[in-house]
N, C-alpha and C positions, 0 to 999 in steps of 0.2 A: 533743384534736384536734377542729376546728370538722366540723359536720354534715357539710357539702359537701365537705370532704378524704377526710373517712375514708369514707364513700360514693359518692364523688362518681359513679362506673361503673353504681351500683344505684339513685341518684335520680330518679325521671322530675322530667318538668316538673310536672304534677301534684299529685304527691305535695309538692312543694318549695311550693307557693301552699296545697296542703292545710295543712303546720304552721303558715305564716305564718296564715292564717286561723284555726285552731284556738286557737295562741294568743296571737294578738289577743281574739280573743273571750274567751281566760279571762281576759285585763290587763282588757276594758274589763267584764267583768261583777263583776270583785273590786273595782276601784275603783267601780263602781255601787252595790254589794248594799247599804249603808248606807241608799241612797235605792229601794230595791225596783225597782232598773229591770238591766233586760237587755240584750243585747245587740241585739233588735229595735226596742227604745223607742231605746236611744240614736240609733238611724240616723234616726230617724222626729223626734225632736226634734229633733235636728240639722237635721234639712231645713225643719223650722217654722222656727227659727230665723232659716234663710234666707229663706224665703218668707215668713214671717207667719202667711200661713193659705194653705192647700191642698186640693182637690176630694180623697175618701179615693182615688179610682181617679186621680188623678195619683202619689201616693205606691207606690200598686202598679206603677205603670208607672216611676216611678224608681228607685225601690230594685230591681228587678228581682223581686219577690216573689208571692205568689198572692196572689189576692182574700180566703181564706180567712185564710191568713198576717196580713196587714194588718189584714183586722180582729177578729181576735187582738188584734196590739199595741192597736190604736187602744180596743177595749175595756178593757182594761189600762189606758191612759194614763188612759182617758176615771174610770173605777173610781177611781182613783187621786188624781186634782185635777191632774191635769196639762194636760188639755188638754179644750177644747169641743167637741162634733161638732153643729152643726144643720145641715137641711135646706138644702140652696141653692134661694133663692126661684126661678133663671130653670129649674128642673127639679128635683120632688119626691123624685126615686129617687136625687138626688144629695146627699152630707155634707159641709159644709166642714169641715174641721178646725182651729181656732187653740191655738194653747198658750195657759195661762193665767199668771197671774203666778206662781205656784208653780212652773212650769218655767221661767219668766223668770230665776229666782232660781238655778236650775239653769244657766244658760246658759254663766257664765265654768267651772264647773267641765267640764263636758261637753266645751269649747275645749280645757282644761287636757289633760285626759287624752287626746286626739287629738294634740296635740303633743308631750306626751310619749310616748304611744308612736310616734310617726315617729320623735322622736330615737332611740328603743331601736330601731327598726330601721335605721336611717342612720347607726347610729353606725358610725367609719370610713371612713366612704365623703367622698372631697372633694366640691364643689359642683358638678363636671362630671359624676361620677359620679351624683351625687342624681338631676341631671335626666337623665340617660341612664336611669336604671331608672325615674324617673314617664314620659316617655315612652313607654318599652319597654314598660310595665304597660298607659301606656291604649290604646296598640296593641292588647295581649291584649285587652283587657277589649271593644273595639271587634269584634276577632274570636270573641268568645266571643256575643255578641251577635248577630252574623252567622249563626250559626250556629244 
């Protein structure tokens, strides 16, 4: 019997975005551990990716993470060969961050395992549905931010 039937009276909302989160995180760290990356490098590449290169205090303010958090990962990364951190010239107290080609080479696999786990969680669901729960979600995620 699926999670939500046989609890469905005893689930909060909560708890229901808790396992989704829990185990996303253990798909995207067992598909990583080959390449020594975690669940915090994946989001953080990910978003080089898109940007290119990135101030380290923008990346804490998108991912929604602490200053401490951040550069955690970015030390990690930086350890690693995956990505550069130097000074930004227009203010000394500032790091830009760019990925290097060693996570360049990372980049279709990183794609890979974000789309496949959406399918694993969409699976079932028709195309009207899909967009009604990304919707629904960046509602929350708008209100959690509010908050």
């Amino acid at each position: 019997m699926p999670l939500i039937e046989k609890h469905r009276e005893e689930q909060s909302l909560g708890k229901l975005i808790s396992i989704i989160h829990w185990q996303s995180r253990m798909y995207v760290e067992s598909e990583l551990k080959p390449y020594n990356l975690g669940w915090g490098e994946f989001h953080v590449l990910r978003k080089l990716y898109e940007k290119k290169d990135m101030k380290q205090r923008d990346i804490t303010d998108y991912l929604k993470i602490t200053k401490a958090t951040t550069s955690k990962v970015i030390h990690k990364l930086e350890r690693d060969g995956y990505i550069t951190r130097k000074k930004y010239r227009r203010d000394g107290r500032t790091y830009l961050v760019k990925p290097t080609r060693k996570a360049m080479k990372l980049k279709s696999r990183l794609e890979r395992i974000s789309r496949e786990w959406n399918s694993i969680l969409l699976k079932g669901f028709d195309e009207s549905e899909k967009e009604n729960i990304k919707h629904a979600l960046s509602k929350m995620a708008e209100n959690a931010k509010g908050e």
